[in-house]
C-alpha positions as CSV (number, residue, x, y, z in Angstrom):
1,X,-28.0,12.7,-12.0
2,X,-28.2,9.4,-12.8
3,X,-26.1,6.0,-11.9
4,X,-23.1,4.8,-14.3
5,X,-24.1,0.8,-15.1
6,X,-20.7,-1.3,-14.2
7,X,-20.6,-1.8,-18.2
8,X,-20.2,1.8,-18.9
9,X,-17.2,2.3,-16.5
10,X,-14.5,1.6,-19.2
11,X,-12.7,-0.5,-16.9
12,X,-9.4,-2.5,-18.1
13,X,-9.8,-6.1,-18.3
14,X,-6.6,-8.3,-16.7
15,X,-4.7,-8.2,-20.1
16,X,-4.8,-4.1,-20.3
17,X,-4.3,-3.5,-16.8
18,X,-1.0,-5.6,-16.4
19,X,0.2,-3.9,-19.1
20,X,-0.7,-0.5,-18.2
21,X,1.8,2.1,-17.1
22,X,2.1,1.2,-13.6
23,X,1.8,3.9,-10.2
24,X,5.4,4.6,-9.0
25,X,4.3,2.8,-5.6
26,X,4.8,-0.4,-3.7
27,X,3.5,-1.3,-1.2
28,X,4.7,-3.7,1.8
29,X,2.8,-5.5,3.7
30,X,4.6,-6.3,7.4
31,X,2.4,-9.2,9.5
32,X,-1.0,-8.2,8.5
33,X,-3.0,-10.9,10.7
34,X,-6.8,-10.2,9.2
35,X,-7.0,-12.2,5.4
36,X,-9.8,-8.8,4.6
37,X,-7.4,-6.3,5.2
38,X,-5.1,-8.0,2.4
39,X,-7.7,-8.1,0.3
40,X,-8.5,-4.9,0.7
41,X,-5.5,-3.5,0.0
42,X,-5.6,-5.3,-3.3
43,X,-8.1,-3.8,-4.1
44,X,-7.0,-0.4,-3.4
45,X,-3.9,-1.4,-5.2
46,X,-5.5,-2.3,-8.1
47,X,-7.7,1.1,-8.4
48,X,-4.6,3.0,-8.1
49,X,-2.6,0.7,-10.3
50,X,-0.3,-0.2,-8.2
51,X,3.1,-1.3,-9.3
52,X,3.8,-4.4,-6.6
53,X,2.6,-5.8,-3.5
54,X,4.6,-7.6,-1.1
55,X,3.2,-9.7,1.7
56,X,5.9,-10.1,4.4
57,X,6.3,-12.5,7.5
58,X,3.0,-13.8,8.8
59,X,1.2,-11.8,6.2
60,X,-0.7,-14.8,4.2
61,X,-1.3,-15.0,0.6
62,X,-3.4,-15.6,-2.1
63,X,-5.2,-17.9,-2.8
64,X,-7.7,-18.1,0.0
65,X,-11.1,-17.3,0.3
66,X,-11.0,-14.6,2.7
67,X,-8.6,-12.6,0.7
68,X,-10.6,-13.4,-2.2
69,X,-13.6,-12.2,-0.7
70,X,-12.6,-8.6,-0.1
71,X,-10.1,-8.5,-3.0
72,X,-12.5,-9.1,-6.3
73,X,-10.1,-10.7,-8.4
74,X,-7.3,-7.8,-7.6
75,X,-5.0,-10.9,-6.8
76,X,-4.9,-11.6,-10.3
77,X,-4.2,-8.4,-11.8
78,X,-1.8,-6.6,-9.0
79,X,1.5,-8.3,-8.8
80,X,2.4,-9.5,-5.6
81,X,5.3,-11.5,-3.7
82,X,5.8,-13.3,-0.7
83,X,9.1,-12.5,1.1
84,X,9.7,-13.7,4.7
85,X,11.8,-10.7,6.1
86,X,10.8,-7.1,5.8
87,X,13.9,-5.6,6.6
88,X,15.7,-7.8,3.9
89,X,12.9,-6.8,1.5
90,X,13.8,-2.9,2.3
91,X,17.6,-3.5,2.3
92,X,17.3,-4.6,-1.8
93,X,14.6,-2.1,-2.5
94,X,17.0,0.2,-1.0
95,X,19.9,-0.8,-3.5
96,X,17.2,-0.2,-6.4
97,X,16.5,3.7,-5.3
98,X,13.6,2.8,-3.7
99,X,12.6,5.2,-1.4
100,X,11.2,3.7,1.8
101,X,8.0,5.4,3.8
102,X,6.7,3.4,6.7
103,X,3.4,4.6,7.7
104,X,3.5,5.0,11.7
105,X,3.3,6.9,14.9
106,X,6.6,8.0,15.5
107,X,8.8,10.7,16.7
108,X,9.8,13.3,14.1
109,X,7.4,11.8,11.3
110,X,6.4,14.1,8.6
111,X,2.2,14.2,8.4
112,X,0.8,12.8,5.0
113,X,-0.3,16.5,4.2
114,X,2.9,18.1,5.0
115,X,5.3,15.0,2.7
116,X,6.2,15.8,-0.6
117,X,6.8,13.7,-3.5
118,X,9.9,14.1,-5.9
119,X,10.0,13.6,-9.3
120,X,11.3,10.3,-10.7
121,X,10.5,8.6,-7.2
122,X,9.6,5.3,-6.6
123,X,7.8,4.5,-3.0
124,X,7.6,1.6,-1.2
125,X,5.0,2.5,1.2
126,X,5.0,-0.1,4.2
127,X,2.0,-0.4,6.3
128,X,2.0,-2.7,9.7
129,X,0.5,-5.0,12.0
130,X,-3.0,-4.6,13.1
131,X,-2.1,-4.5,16.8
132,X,1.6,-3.0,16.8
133,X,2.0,-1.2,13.7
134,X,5.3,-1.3,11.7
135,X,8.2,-3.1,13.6
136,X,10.7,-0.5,15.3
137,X,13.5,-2.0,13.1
138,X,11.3,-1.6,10.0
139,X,10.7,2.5,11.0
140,X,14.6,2.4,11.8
141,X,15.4,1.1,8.4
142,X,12.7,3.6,6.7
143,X,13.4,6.7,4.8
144,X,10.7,8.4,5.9
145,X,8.0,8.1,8.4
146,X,4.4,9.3,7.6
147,X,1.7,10.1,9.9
148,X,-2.0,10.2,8.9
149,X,-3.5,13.3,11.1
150,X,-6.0,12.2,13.1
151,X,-8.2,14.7,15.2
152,X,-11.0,12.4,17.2
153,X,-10.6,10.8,20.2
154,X,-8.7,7.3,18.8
155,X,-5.7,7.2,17.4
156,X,-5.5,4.7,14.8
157,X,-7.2,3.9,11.8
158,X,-7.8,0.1,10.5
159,X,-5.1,-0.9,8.1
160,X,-7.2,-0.9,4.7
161,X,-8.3,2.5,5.6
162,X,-5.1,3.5,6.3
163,X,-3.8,2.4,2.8
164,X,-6.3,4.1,0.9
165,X,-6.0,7.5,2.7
166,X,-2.0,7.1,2.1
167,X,-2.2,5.7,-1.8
168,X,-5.2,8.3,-2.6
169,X,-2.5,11.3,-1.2
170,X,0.7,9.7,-2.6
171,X,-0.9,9.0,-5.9
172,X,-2.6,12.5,-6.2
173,X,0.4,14.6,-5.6
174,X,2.7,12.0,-8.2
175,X,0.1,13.2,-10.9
176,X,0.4,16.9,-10.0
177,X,4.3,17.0,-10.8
């Protein structure tokens, strides 16, 4: 077995992937503190084509070199917005049919092996703050809750990891329907 070269990857260039047919997902950022977990999720995003990114509250934004650093150009092919209030965010994604699944520790949340997509879905998947997760009024405000099983002795995973366990599950049961 031999090595792919980058050049025979058939990847899209900026032009093709903005106008690709987008993932049915979007995902929230609420107070992400570390500059490479952004990044990294856009870079995650952008694998997955991803339909939207939104940075909320303290979360910064592009440009800046940290992001830029863990990113690799994702910031200029995932689209992304800057809104200051999460739940406000929710309450007009909500409007649009949005379905809402904050990933968290919480009582009566469904584990990401046991959720089910449904057709003609769109998912806002919101991920949380580095130190205290998802704000309580955020998971109050949620459609859903989704727990990543975890069977080890901690009982958290780092944010960027947590994204692409969720997006990698989410986006392989949307293309089984």
């Amino acid at each position: 077995m031999r090595k792919l070269k980058n050049s025979e990857l058939d990847r899209l260039s900026v032009e093709d992937f903005k106008e690709a047919k987008k993932t049915p997902i979007i995902i929230i950022l609420d107070n992400i503190r570390s500059l490479n977990n952004i990044g990294s999720v856009f870079r995650t995003s952008d694998a997955f084509l991803i339909e939207k990114i939104y940075l909320c509250g303290i979360t910064a934004k592009p440009p800046h070199k940290d992001i830029h650093k863990t990113a690799l150009g994702s910031t200029e092919t995932v689209a992304w917005e800057y809104v200051e209030n999460t739940i406000d965010l929710i309450e007009k994604l909500k409007v649009e049919g949005i379905k809402i699944a904050s990933i968290e520790q919480a009582e009566n949340a469904t584990m990401l092996n046991d959720f089910t997509v449904e057709t003609n879905t769109k998912y806002a998947l919101v991920f949380g703050n580095e130190v205290k997760g998802v704000s309580q009024e955020v998971v109050s405000a949620s459609d859903a809750i989704i727990e990543i099983p975890q069977f080890g002795t901690k009982h958290s995973l780092n944010i960027s990891v947590s994204c692409g366990v969720v997006v990698w599950d989410i986006f392989s049961k949307l293309k089984a329907l």
